[in-house]
C-alpha positions in Angstrom: -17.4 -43.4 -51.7 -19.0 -45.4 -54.8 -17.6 -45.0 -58.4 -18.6 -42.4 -60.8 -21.1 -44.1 -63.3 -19.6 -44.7 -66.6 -21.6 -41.4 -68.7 -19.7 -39.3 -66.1 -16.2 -40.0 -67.7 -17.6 -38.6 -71.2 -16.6 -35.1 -70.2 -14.9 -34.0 -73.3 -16.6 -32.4 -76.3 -15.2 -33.3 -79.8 -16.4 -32.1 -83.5 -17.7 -34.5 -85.5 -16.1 -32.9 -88.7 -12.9 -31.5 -86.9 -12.3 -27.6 -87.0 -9.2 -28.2 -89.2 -11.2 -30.4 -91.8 -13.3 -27.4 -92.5 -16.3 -28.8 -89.8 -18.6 -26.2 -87.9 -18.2 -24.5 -84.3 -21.4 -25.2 -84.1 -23.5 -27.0 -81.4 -24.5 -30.0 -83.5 -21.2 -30.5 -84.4 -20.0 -31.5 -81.1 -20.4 -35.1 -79.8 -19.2 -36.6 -76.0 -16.5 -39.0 -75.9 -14.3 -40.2 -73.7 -10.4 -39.7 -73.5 -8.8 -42.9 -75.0 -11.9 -42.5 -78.0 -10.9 -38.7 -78.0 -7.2 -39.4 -78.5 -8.2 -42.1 -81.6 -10.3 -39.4 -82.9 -7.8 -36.8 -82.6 -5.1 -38.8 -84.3 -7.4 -39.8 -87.2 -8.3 -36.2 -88.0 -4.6 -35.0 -87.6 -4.1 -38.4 -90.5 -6.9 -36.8 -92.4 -4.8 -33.7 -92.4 -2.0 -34.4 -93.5 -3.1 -37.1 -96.1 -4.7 -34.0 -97.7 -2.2 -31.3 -97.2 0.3 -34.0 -99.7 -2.4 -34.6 -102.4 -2.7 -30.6 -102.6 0.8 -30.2 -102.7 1.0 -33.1 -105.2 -1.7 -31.3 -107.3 -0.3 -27.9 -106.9 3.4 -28.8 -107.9 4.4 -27.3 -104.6 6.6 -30.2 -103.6 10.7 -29.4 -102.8 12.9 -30.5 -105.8 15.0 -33.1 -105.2 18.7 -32.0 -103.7 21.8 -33.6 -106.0 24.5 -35.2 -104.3 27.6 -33.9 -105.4 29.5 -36.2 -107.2 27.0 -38.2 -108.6 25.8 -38.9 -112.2 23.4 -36.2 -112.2 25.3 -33.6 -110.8 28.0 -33.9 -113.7 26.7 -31.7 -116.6 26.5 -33.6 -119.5 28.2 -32.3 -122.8 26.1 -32.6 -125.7 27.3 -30.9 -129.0 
C-alpha cells in the first residue's frame, strides 16, 4: 500500500487569530496545518493568553497582595508616637 502524500496529513483546521484572542469562527479564519505545527501554534496562542491576562491584571490593580511571614520585620507593627 503506498504512503499517503504529504497534503493528506494537514487534516486539522486552526484559527489564524485564535478563538480566545478575540479571532472569528469564521471560514477565512481557519488555516490547515499539521499536528507538530498545530501544537506550536496552540502553545503560542495559550503564551499570548496569558502574557495578556498579567498586563490586565497589572493595569487593573487586580494582583493578590503579598502574604507576611509571621515573625518578620514587616509583620511587627511599628510604634510611631
Amino acid at each position: 500500500m503506498p504512503k499517503p502524500p504529504e497534503w493528506a496529513k494537514l487534516k486539522l483546521r486552526v484559527s489564524l487569530i485564535a478563538l480566545l484572542n478575540g479571532g472569528e469562527h469564521r471560514e477565512t479564519n481557519l488555516q490547515p496545518l499539521c499536528r507538530s505545527a498545530h501544537k506550536e501554534k496552540t502553545r503560542e496562542d495559550v503564551r499570548t493568553k496569558a502574557k495578556i491576562a498579567r498586563v490586565r491584571a497589572k493595569h487593573l490593580n487586580l494582583h493578590r497582595p503579598k502574604q507576611i511571614m509571621a515573625g518578620s520585620k514587616a509583620s511587627i507593627p511599628s510604634l510611631r508616637w
